[in-house]
Every structure is written in C-alpha cells, then in structure tokens.
Backbone as CSV, one residue per row, in Angstrom:
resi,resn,N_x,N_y,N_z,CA_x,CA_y,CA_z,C_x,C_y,C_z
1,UNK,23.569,12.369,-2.510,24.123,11.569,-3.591,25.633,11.746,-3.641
2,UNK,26.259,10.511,-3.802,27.827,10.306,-4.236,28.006,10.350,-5.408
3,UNK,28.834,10.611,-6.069,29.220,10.319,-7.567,31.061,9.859,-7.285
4,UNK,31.456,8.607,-8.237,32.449,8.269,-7.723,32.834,7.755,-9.485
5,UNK,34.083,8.217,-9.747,34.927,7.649,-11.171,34.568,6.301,-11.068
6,UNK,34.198,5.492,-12.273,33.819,3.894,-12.178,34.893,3.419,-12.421
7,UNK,35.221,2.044,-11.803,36.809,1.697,-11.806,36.585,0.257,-11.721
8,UNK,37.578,-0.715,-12.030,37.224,-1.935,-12.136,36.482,-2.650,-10.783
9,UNK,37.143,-1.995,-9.236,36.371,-2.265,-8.634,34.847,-2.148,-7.881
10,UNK,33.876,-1.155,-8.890,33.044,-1.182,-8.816,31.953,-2.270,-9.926
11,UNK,32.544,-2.777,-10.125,32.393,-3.636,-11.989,31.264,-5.021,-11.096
12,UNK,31.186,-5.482,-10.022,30.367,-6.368,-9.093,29.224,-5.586,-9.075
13,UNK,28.736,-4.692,-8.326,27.663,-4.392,-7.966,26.994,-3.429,-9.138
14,UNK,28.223,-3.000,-10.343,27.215,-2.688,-11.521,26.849,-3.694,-12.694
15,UNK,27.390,-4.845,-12.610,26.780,-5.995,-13.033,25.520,-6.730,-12.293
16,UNK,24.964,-6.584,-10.558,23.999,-6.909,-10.021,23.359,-5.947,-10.300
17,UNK,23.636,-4.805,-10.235,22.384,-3.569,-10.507,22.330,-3.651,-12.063
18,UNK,22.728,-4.169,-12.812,22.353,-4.219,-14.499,21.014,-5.366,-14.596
19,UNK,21.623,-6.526,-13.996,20.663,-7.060,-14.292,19.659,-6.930,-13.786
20,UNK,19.381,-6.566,-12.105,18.266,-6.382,-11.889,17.525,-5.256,-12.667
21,UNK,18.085,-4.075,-13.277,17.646,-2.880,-13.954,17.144,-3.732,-14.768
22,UNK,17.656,-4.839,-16.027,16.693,-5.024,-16.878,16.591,-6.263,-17.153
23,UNK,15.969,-6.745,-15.838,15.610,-8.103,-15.750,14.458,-8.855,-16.718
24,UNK,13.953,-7.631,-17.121,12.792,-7.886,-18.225,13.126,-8.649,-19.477
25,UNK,14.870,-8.386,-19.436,15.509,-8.783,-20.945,16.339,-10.123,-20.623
26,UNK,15.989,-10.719,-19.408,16.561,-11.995,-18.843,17.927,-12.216,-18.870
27,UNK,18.876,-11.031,-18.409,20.616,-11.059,-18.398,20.872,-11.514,-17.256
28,UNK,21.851,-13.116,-17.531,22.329,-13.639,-16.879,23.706,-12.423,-16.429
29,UNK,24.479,-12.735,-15.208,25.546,-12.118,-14.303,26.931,-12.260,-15.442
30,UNK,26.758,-13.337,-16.088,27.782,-13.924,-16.689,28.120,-12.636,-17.960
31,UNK,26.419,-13.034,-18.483,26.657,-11.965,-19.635,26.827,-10.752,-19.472
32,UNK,25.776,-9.966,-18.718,25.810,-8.756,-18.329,27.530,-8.828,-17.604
33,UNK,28.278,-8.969,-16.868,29.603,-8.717,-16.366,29.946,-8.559,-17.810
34,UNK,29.996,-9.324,-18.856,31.193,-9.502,-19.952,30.685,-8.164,-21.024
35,UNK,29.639,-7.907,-20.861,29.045,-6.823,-21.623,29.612,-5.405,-20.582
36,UNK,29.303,-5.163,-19.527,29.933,-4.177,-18.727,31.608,-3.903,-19.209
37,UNK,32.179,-5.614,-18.965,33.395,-5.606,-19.298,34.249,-4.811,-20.844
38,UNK,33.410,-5.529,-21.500,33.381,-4.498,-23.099,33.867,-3.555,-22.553
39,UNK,32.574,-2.421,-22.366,32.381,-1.087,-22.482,33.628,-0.885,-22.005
40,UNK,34.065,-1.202,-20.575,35.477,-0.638,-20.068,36.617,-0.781,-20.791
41,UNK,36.668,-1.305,-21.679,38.071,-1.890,-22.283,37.490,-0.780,-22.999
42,UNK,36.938,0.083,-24.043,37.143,0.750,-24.580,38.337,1.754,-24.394
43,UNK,39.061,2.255,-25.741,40.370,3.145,-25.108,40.345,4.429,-24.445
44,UNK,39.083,4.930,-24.855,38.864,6.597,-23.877,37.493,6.201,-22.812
45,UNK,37.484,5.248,-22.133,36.635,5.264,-21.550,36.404,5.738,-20.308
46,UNK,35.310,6.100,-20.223,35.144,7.205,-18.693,33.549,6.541,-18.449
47,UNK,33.259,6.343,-16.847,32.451,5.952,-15.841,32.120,6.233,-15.036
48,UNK,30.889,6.409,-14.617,30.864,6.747,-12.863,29.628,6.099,-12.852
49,UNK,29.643,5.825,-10.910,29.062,5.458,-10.067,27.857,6.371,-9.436
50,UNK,27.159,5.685,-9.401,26.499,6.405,-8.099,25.318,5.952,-7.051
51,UNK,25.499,6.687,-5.863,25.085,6.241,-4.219,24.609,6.722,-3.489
52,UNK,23.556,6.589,-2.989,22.921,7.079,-2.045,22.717,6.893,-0.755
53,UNK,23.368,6.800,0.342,23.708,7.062,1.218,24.438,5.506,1.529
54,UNK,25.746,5.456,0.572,26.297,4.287,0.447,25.542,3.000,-0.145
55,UNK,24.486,3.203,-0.789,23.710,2.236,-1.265,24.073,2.483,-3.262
56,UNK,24.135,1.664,-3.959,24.672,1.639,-4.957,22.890,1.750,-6.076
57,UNK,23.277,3.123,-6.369,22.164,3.570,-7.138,21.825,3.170,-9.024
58,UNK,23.233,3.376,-9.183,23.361,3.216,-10.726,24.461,3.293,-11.347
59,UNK,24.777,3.629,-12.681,25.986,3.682,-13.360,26.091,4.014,-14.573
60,UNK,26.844,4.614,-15.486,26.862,5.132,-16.574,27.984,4.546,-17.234
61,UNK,28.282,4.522,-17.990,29.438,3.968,-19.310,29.408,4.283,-20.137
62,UNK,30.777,4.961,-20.850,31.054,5.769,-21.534,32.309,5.875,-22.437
63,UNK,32.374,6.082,-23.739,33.414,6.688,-24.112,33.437,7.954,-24.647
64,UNK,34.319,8.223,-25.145,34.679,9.630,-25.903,35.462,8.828,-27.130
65,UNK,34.832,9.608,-28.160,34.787,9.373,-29.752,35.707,10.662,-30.710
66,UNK,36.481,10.357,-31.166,37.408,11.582,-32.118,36.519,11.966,-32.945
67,UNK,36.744,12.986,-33.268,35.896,13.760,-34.642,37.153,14.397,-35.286
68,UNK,36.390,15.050,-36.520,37.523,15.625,-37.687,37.479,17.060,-37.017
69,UNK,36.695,17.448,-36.273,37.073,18.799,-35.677,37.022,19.040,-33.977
70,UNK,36.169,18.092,-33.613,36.024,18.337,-31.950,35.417,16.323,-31.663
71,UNK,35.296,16.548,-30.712,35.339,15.180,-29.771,33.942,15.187,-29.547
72,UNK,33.268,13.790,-28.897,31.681,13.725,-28.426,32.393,12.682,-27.363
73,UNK,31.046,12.454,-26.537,30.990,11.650,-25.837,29.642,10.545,-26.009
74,UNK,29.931,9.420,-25.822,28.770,8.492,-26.154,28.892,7.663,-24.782
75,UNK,27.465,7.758,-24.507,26.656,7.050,-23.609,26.724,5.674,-23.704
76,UNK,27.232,4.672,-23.608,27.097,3.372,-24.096,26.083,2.684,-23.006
77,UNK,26.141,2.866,-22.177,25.344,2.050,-21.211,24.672,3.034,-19.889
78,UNK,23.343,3.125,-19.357,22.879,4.240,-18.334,21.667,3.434,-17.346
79,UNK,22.000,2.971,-16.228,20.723,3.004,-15.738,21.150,2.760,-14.025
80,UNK,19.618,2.934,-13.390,19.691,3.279,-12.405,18.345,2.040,-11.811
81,UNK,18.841,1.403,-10.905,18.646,0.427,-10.100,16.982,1.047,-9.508
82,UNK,15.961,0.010,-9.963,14.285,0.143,-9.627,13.841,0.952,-8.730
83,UNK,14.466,0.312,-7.551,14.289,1.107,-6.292,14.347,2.977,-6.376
84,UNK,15.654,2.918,-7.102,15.999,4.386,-7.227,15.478,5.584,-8.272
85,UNK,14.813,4.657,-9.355,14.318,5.270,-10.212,13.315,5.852,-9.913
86,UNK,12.808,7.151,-10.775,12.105,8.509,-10.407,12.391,9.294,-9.333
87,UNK,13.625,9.411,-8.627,13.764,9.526,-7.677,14.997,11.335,-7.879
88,UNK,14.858,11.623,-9.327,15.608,12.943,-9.573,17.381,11.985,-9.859
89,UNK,17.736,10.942,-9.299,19.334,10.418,-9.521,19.570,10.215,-10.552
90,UNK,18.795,9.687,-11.417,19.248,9.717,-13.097,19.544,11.316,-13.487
91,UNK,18.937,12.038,-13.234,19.131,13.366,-13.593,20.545,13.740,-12.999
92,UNK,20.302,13.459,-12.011,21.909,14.059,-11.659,23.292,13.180,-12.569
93,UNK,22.953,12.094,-11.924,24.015,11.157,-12.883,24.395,11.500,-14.176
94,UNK,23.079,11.891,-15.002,23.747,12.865,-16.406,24.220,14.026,-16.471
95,UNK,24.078,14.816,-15.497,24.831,16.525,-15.231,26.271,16.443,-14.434
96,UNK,26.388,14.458,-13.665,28.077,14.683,-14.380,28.613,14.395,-15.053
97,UNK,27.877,13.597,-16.183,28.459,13.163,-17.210,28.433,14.631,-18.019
98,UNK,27.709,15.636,-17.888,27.301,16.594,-19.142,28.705,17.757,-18.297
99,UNK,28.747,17.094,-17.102,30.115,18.333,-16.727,31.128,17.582,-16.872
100,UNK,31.405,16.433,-16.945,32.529,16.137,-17.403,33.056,16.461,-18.851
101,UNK,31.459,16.026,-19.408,31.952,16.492,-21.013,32.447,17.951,-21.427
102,UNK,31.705,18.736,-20.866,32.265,20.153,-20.582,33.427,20.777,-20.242
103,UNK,33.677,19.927,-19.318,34.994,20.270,-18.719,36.473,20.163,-19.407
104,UNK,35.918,18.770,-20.278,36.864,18.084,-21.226,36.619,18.608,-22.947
105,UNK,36.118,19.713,-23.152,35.759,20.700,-24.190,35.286,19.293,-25.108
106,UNK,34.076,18.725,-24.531,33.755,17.623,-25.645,32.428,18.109,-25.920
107,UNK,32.082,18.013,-26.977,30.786,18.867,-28.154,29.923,18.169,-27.559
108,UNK,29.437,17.304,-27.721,27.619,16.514,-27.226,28.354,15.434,-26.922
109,UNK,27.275,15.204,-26.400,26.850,13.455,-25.303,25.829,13.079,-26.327
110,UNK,25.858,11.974,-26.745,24.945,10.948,-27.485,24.561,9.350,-26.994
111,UNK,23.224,9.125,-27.332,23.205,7.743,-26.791,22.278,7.269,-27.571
112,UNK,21.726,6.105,-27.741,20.878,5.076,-28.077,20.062,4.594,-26.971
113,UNK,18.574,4.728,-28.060,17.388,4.015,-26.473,16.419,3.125,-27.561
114,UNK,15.666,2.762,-27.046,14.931,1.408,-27.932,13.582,2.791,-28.496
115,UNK,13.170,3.186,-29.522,12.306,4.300,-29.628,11.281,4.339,-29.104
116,UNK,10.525,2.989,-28.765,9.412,2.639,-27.830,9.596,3.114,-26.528
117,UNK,10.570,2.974,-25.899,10.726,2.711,-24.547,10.433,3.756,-23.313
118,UNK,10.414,3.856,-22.801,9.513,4.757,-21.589,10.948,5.735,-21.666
119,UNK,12.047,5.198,-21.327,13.007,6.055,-20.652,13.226,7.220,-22.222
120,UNK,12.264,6.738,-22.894,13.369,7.640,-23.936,12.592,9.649,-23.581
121,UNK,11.367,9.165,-22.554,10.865,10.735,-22.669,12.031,11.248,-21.494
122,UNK,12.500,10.542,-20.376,13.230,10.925,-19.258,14.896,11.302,-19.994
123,UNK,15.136,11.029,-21.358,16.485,11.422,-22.025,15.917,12.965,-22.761
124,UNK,14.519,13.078,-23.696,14.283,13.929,-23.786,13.334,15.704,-22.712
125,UNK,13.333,15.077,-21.686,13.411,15.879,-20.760,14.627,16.113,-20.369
126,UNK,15.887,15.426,-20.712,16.676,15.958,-19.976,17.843,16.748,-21.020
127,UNK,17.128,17.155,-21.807,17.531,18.175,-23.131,18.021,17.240,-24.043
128,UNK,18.095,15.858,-24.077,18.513,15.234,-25.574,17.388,15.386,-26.428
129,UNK,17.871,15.453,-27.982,17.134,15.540,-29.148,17.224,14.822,-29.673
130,UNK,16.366,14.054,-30.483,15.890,13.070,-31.672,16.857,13.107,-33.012
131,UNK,17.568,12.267,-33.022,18.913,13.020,-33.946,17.869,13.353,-35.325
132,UNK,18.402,13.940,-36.263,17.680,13.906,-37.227,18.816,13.861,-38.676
133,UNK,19.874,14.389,-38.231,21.260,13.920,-39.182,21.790,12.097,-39.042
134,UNK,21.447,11.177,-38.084,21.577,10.383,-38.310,20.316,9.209,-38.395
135,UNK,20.872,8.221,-38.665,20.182,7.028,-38.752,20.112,5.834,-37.886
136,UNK,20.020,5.363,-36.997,20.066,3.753,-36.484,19.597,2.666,-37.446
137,UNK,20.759,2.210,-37.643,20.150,1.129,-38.960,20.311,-0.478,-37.813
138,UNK,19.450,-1.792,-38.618,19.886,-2.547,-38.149,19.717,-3.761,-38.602
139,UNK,19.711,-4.779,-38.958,19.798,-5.961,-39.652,19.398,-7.542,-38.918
140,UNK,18.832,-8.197,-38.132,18.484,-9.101,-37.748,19.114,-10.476,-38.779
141,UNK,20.451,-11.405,-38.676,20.554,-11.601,-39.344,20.586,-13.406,-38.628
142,UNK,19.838,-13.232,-37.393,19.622,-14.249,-37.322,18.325,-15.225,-37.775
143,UNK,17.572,-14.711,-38.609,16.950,-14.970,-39.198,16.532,-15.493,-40.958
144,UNK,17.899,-14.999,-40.742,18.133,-16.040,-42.401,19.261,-16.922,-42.105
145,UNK,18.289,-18.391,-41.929,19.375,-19.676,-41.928,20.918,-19.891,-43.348
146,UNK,20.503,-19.137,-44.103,21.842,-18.988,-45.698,22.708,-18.354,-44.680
147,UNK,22.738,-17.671,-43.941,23.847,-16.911,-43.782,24.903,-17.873,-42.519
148,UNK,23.804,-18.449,-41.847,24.822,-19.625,-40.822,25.197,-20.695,-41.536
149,UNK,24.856,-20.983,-42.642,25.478,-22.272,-43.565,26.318,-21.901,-43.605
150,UNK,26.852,-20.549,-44.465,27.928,-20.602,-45.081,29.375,-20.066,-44.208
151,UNK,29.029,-20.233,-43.245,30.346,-20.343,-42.656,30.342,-21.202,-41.287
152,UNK,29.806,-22.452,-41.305,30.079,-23.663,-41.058,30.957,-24.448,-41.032
C-alpha cells in the first residue's frame, strides 16, 4: 500500500472511485466532483490517497476543527473502492489519518455514518465510539411544501 497527501490532482479518480463506492445512492460525476470539491476548499483541510500497487484504492477527506482548548479532526468523507474493500486498506487508511492527527497534537478524529449502515461496525472496530455527548439532529425540509412558497 501507498499512501499519498490528496491534492487537487488526484480529485479525477476520487470522484470515479466515489461514485462507484456508492453507486447505490445514484451520484452522478458532476455531483460527486462538486461535493469532493467542497470538502477541499475547506480552510484546514487535509487528504490522502490510497494505492495498491498503483491502482487507486480509496480516499479520505478531512478537516481539522478549532476548539476552546485543543483541535479535532473530522472525517468528512471515507471510502474505499468495492474491489478493495475487506481487504485490511480501510484500516490502514485510518492509522494515517489517526497518525497524522497525532502527529499534529490533534485530540480525536470524528465522523458521521448513516446508524444503519454496515460500515458503521468496521468504524467501531476500528476503536471509534458511539458519541454519547453529542447529537445528530436533522430536519427533512423538503417535505413541507410552506417552506418552498415562501421564498419564491
């Protein structure tokens, strides 16, 4: 395995490996690129790549978040291309994100997963915990037609 800083010119083949990762959720190239794109524009953002024997495995996206006493790092985006999955590379891919964070005296790595979802036992095997100080709240607000009237 390679691990390589993510940089704009890897931003192609982690937009083809996004969508094929979650083709289940029907992301067009267009969107998925402009959603990748986001994440990078963030102002502390940090990325990496990764490859297996020059074959493009997966990718992580990331920022780092200020606190009133120490720093975190948040996971914004993690996955690893079908083929490659179960294959131990997700694991690694997070032990450099968990040494980067280290390295950079940043307190925890945090992320968001759908609570259903399969990958969420492969985050808690890999020592994340179930927050229990916070909340994921969320609001569906495309479902009340009042709210698209009024700003028409």
């Amino acid at each position: 395995m390679r691990f390589e800083r993510l940089e704009r010119q890897h931003l192609e083949e982690c937009t083809y490996g996004y969508v094929l990762t979650f083709q289940e959720e029907q992301w067009t190239y267009e969107r998925a690129h402009m959603r990748l794109t986001d994440f990078m524009a963030a102002p502390r953002f940090i990325g990496y790549v990764a490859y297996d024997n020059d074959h493009f495995v997966g990718a992580a996206f990331c920022h780092e978040v200020v606190g009133a006493l120490d720093n975190k790092l948040v996971i914004d985006e993690f996955f690893i291309v079908p083929t490659y999955q179960r294959l131990n590379h997700g694991s690694e891919l997070l032990d450099v994100i968990h040494r980067y964070a280290a390295s950079n005296h940043l307190r925890t790595t945090t992320l968001v997963t759908e609570a259903e979802d399969a990958k969420l036992d492969f985050y808690i095997q890999s020592g994340f915990t179930v927050g229990e100080n916070h909340a994921f709240l969320r609001k569906d607000v495309a479902d009340n037609p009042a709210l698209f009237s009024e700003h028409q």
